[in-house]
N, C-alpha and C positions, 0 to 999 in steps of 0.2 A: 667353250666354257672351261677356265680354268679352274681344279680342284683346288681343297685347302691344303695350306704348306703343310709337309710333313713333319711332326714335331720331334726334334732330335729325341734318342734316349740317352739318358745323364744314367750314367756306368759309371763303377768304381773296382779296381784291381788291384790286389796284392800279389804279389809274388814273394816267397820267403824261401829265401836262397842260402844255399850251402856260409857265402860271407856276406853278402848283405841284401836286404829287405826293399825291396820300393813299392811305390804307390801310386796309380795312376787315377784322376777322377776326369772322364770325359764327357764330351757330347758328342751321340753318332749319329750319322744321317745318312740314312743306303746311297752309295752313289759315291760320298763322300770323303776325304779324309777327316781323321778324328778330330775332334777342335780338346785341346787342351786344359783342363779349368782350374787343377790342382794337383802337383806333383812332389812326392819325396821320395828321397834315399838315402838310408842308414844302412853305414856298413857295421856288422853286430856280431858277424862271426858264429852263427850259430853251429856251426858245422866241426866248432874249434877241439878236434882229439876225438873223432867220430871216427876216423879211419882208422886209428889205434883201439879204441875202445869199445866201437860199436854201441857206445853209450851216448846220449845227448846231455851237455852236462846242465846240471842246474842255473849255476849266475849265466850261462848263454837263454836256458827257454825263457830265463826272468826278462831278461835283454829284449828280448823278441816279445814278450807277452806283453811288455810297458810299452811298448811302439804301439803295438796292435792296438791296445785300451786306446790311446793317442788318435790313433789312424782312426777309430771305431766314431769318436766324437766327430773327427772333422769330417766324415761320409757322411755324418744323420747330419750337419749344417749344411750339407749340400743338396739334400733333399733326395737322393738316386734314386732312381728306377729299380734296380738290382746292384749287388756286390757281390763279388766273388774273391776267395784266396786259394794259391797251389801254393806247395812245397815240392823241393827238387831233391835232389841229391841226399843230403844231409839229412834229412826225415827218412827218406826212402830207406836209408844204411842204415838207422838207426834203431836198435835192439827195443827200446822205450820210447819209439814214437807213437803209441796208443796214450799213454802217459801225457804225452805233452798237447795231443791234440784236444784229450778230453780236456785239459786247463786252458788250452786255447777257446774252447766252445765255450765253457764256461765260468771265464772269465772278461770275453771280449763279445761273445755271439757269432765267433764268425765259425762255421765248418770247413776245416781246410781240406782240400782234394789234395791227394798225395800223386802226384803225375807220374809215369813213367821216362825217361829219358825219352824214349820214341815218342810219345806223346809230348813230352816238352821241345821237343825238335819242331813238332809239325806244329804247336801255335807259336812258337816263336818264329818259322816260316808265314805265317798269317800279321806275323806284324810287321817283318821284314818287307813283303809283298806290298804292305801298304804306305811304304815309303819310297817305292823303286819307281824310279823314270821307266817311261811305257817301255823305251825304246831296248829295256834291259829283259832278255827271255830269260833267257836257259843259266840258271845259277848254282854255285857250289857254295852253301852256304856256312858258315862256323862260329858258331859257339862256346866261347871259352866262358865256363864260371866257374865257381868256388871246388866242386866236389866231382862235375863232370865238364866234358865236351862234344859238341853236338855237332854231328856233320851232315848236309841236310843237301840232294840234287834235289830241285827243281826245273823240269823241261816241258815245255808248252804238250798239251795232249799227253800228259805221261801221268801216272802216277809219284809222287815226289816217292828217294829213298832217301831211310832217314838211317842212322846207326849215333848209338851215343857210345864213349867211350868212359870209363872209370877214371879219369884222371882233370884234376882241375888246379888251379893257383894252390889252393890251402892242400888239398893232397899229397901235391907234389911237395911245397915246403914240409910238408911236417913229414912225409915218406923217406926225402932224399937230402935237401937244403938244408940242413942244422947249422953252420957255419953263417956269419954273418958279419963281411961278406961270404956267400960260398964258394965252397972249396975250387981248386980245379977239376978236382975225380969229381966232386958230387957235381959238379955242370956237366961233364963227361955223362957220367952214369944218367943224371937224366933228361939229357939229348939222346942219349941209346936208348932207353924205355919211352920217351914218347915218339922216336921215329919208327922202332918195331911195331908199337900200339898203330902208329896211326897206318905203316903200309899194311898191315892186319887189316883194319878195318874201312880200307876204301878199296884193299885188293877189287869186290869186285863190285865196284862202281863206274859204272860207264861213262867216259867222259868224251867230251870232242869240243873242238877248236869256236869258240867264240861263247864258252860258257864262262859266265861275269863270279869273279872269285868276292863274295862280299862277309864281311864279319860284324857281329854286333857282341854286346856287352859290356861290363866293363874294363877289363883290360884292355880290351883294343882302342875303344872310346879314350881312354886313358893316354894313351899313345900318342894316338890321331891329337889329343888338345896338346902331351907336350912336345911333338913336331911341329906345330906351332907356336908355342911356348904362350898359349893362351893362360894370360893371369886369374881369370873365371872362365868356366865350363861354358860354353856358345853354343847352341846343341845346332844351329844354324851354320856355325863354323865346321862342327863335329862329321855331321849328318853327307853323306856321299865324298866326305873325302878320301883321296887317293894314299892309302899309306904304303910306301913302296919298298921292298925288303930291304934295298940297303938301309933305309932311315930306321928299319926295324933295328937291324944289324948295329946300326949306329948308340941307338935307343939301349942297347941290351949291354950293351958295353960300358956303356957310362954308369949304368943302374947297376951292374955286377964290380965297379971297381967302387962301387960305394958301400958302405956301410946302412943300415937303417935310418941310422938318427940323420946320413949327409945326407940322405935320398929327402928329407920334409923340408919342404918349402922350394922342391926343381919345380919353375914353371908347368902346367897342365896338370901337376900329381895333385886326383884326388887326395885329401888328407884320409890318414887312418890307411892308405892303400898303400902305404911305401913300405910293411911286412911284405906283400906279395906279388908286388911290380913287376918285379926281376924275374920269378919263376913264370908270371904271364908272356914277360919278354921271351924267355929262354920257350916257350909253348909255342907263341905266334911264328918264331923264328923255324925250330925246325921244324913244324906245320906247313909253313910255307916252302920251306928247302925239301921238302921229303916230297910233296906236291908237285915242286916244280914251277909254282907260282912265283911271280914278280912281282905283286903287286894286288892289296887287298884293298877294296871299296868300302867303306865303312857306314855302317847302320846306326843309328842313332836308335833306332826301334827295332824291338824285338818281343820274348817274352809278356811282358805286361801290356804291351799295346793286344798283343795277338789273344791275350786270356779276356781282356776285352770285347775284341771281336768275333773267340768263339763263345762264350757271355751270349751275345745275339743271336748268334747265327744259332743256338740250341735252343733260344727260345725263353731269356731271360730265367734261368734255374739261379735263386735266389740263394745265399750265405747268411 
């Protein structure tokens, strides 16, 4: 006798990031991958003068709280099960993030969780994991976003290590990159602070031969579509492709002898992304050279899929 079908849960996910905001509305079914129903992303900057100021400025939380109202309507037409929202970076550092959460609550309904880096490492491992071919175990995973960066082992029977590091696209520009294009010392200066940072924080990470180097977010995503010089975002084009250091190399060259305003309109560049292209480049690049890696796998999913999936797995805790 066969049982009745299982009836998906209809989820909805925020994530609201150091530079920009997305939105996932899905359907989950144990066993299965997520089925897609309704997706955004606005990059909004919220994070914009938080590492100088340790303040979150006003016309940014306005930015971010008009979304949310936005996002708030299109979930209740969806009908969900549950919704949930994190904040990363940019809340976390922020002096007056009580401030804005309560305007958040109570202007949208939503309760934001404030993640820890660690803890945003391991769900965004949870969304990674659920895009990965069987045949991939043992992984070194990276996360590049607005205010941090997340370095994430995964090896079968192991407990995953995670480590997040204080350096992201908006950081680094607004810390080091004032020049536009930047300088040669300021490229200097900040390949020598993110290669100390990062052999700092994988010193002691264990690694061995046939662990699969994969990245998600969006700078790398960002990449991966304009090494192919994809005219719209493909996330089918995006998703497991091979982006190989030289093309990083390549990538980082062209985007640093440019200007901002040359960078709008290069094939694959999100819009609104071409302030920070360059310092994701100049991040992936010596990430990978300090590593020792050839060659990063690319994730289409990460974060938002994974606050999803832990959404479930804790038992539907409502926003």
């Amino acid at each position: 006798m066969t049982g009745a079908p299982v009836r998906p849960l209809r989820l909805a996910g925020i994530d609201i990031g150091t530079l920009t905001c997305r939105l996932l509305i899905a359907d989950l079914t144990p066993g299965r991958p997520l089925r897609e129903l309704k997706s955004d992303r606005r990059i909004l900057r919220l994070g914009e003068g938080v590492d100088r100021t340790k303040q979150l400025g006003a016309a940014a939380m306005t930015r971010v709280i008009e979304c949310l109202r936005d996002w708030r309507g299109m979930i209740d037409s969806y009908h969900v099960d549950a919704a949930t929202a994190v904040a990363t970076s940019a809340v976390r550092d922020a002096a007056n993030r009580d401030e804005f959460l309560e305007r958040v609550a109570r202007e949208t309904g939503f309760e934001v969780e404030v993640i820890t880096g660690e803890e945003e490492a391991r769900r965004t491992l949870l969304g990674i994991r659920s895009g990965l071919p069987e045949d991939v175990t043992a992984i070194l995973a990276l996360d590049i976003g607005g205010g941090s960066t997340e370095f994430i082992l995964d090896r079968p029977g192991q407990p995953p290590v995670v480590r997040s590091l204080d350096i992201g696209v908006v950081r680094l520009c607004e810390r080091i990159l004032h020049h536009d294009p930047p300088a040669a010392e300021e490229i200097r200066e900040a390949r020598e602070w993110v290669r100390r940072e990062t052999e700092a924080m994988v010193a002691d990470m264990p690694r061995s031969t046939g662990t699969t180097f994969v990245g998600t977010a969006g700078t790398i995503t960002s990449l991966a579509a304009m090494a192919q010089q994809l005219p719209a975002y493909e996330p089918s084009r995006i998703h497991n492709y091979r982006l190989t250091l030289t093309t990083v190399r390549e990538l980082e060259d062209t985007l640093l002898s440019r200007t901002k305003a040359r960078r709008v309109g290069l094939p694959g560049l999100e819009k609104n992304r071409e302030e920070v292209i360059a310092a994701g480049a100049i991040l992936i690049r010596t990430i990978m050279e300090t590593l020792g890696e050839q060659e990063c796998q690319v994730s289409d999913l990460g974060l938002r899929e994974g606050v999803l999936i832990h959404l479930a797995d804790r038992g539907l805790g409502c926003s």
